[in-house]
TIKOLTOR-674040 format. One line per 4 residues: their letters; for each residue x, y, z of C-alpha. Coordinates in Angstrom, 2 decimals, padded with zeros to 5 digits. Layout:
// TIKOLTOR-674040
a> X:Y:Z ~ ...
This chain:
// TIKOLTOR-674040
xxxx> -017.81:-004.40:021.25 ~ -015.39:-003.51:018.38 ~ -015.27:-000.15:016.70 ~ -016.71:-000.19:013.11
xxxx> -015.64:002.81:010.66 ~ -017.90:005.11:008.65 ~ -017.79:005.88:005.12 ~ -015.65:008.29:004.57
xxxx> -014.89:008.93:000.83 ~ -012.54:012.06:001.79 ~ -010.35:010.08:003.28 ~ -010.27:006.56:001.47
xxxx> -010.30:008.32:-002.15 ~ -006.73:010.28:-000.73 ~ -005.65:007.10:000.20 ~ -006.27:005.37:-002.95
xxxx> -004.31:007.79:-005.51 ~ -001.19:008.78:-002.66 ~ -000.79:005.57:-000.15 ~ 002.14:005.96:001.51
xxxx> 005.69:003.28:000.86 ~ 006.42:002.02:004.56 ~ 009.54:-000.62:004.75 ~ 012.26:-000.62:007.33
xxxx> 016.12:-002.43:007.14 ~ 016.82:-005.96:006.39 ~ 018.18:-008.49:009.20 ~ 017.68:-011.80:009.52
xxxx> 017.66:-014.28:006.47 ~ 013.70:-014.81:005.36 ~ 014.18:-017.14:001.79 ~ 011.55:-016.15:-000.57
xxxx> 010.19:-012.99:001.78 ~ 010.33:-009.66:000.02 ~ 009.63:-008.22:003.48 ~ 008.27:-009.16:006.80
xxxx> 006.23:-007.37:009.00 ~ 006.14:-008.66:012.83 ~ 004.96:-012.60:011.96 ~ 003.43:-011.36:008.92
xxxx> 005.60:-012.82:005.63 ~ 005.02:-010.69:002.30 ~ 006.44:-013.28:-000.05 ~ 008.05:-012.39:-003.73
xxxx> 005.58:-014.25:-005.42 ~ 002.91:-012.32:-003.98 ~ 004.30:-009.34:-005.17 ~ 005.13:-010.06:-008.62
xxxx> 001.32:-011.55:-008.74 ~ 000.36:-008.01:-007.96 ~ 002.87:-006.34:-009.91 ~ 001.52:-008.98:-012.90
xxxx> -001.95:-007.51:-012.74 ~ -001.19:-003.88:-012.66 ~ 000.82:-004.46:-015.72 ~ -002.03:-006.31:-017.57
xxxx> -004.44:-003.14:-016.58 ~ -001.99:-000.42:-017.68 ~ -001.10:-002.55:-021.27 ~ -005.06:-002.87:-021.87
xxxx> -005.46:000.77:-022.25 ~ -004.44:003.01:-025.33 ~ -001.60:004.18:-023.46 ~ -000.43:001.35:-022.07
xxxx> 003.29:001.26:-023.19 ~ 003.66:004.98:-021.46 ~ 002.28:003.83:-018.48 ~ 004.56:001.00:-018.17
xxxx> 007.35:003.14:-019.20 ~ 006.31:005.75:-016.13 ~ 006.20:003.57:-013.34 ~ 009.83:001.40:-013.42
xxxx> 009.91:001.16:-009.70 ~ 006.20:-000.58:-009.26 ~ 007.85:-003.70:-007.98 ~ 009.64:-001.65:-005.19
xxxx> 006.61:000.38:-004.94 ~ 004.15:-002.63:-004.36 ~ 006.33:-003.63:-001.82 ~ 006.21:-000.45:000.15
xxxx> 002.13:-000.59:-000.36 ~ 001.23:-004.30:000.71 ~ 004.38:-003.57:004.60 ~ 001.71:-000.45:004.34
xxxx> -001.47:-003.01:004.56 ~ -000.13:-004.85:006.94 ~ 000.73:-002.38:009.38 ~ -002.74:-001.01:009.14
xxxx> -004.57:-004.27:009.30 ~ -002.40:-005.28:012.50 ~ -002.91:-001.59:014.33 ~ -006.79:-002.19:013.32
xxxx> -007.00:-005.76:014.85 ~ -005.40:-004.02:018.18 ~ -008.11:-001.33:018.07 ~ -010.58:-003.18:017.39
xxxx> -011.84:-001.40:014.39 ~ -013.47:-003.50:012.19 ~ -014.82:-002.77:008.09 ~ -017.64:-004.88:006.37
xxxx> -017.88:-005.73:002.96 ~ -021.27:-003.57:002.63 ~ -018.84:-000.37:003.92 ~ -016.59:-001.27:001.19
xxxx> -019.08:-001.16:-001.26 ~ -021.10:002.21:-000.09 ~ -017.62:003.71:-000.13 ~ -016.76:002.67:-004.13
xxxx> -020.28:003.78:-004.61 ~ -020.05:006.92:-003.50 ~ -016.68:007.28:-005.53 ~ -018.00:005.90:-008.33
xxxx> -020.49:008.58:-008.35 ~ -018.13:011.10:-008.00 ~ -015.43:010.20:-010.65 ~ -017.54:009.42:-013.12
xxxx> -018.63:006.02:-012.73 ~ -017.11:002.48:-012.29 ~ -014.91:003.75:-015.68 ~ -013.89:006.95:-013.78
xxxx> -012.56:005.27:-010.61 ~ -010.67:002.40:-012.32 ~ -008.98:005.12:-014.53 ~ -008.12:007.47:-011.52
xxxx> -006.55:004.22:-009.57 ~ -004.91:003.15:-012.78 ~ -003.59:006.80:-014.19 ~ -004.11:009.07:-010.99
xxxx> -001.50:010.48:-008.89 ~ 000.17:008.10:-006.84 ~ 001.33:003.78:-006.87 ~ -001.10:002.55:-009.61
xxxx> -003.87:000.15:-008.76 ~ -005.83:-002.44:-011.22 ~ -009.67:-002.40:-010.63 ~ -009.71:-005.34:-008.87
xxxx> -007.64:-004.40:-005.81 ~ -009.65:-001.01:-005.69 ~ -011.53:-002.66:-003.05 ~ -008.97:-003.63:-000.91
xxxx> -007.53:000.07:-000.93 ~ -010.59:001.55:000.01 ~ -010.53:-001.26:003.08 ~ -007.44:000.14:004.17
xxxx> -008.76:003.22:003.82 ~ -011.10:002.81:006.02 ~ -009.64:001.35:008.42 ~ -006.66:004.01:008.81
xxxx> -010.38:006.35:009.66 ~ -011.19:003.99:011.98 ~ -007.91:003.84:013.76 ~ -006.96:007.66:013.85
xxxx> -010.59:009.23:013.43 ~ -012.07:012.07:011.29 ~ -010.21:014.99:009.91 ~ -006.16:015.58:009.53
xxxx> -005.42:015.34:013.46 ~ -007.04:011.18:013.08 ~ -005.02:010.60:009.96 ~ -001.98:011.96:011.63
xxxx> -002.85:009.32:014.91 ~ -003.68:006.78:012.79 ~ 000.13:007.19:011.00 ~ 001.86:007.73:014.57
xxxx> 000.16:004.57:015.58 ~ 001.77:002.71:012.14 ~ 005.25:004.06:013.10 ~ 005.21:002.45:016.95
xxxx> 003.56:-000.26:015.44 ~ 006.26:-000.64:013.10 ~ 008.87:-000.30:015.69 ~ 007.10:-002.96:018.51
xxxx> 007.08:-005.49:015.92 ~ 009.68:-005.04:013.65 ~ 009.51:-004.70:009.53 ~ 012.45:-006.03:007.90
xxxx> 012.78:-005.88:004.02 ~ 015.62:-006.28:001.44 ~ 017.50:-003.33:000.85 ~ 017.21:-003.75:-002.72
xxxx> 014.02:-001.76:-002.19 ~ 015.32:001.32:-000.58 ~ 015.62:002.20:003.00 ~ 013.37:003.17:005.86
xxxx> 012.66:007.10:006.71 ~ 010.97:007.52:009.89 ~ 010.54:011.22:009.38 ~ 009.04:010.53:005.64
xxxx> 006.93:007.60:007.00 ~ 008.32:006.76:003.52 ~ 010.32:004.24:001.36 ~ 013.44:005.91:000.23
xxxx> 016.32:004.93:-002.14 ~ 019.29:003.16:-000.56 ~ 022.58:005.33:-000.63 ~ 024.40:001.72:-001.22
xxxx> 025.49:001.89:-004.74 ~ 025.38:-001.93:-005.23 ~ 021.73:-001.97:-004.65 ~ 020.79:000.16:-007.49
xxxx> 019.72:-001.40:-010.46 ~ 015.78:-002.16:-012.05 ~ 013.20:-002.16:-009.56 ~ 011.89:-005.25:-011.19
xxxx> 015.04:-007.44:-010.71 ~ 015.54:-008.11:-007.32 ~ 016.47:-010.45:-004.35 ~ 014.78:-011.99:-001.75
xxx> 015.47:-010.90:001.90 ~ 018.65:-011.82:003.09 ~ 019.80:-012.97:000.01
């Protein structure tokens, strides 16, 4: 029987405003791949589509030009977040730790209730601390979430399993991504900048893998 996860709005509402920029170093030519992860292909266009609708959120609100302005690197960043989803999706499959939509929902409920309402949440994912999320991938965040409970259990000693088991994970299946973005720090469990000074330029302007 597979392993289902509790609500736990400690843990998903830390991962929403701070979740952590996993990528490792490039290799083989991927055309059009931002980054893979094991057989799992994280395409360009799917991160400019997601980088496209953060922007939209942030320029809706009175301060949308600052917000913009503050976040130059959320094309690297969203990069880092979606090898980050896949990694925990993959460990969770392994475990057999499953989330349902209803979990999802109780969790942003509970949230909701917390921050305010549905207007509280979207701003803390939007302005809060951390890679800025629209309110429409709130959900998805909150999967992840989740899931990382479900993999590593309750309290700091689960969420520090849960990221040990990301980093073999990473390591069994390989996670290649174009430097452009940065550079992998296993001690950081982090997305760093590369120390190559070619591949510094905007965050928003760059190759695929390989290229």
């Amino acid at each position: 029987m597979k392993r289902r996860t509790s609500a736990l709005s400690v843990s998903a509402a830390a991962l929403l405003v701070a979740a952590p920029l996993l990528t490792g170093c490039a290799g083989d030519t991927h055309p059009g791949a931002a980054a893979v992860v094991g057989e799992d292909r994280i395409t360009v266009s799917q991160v400019q589509s997601r980088v496209e609708t953060v922007r939209e959120a942030q320029l809706a609100t009175a301060q949308g030009d600052v917000l913009v302005e503050e976040t130059p690197a959320l094309q690297r960043q969203m990069v880092g977040l979606m090898i980050f989803y896949s990694l925990v999706e993959q460990a969770a499959e392994e475990a057999g730790v499953t989330v349902t939509t209803r979990e999802v929902q109780q969790e942003r409920a509970v949230l909701e209730e917390q921050l305010g309402g549905p207007e509280g949440l979207a701003e803390v994912a939007l302005v809060g601390q951390g890679l800025p999320l629209a309110e429409e991938q709130i959900n998805e965040q909150l999967r992840i979430g989740l899931l990382m409970a479900g993999i590593g259990g309750e309290g700091m000693e689960g969420t520090e399993e849960a990221y040990a088991r990301l980093v073999d994970l990473a390591e069994e299946i390989g996670v290649e991504v174009n430097p452009r973005y940065g550079t992998w720090d296993a001690q950081q469990v982090n997305l760093v900048d590369s120390e190559v000074p070619w591949l510094h330029g905007p965050a928003e302007d760059v190759d695929t893998l390989g290229g």
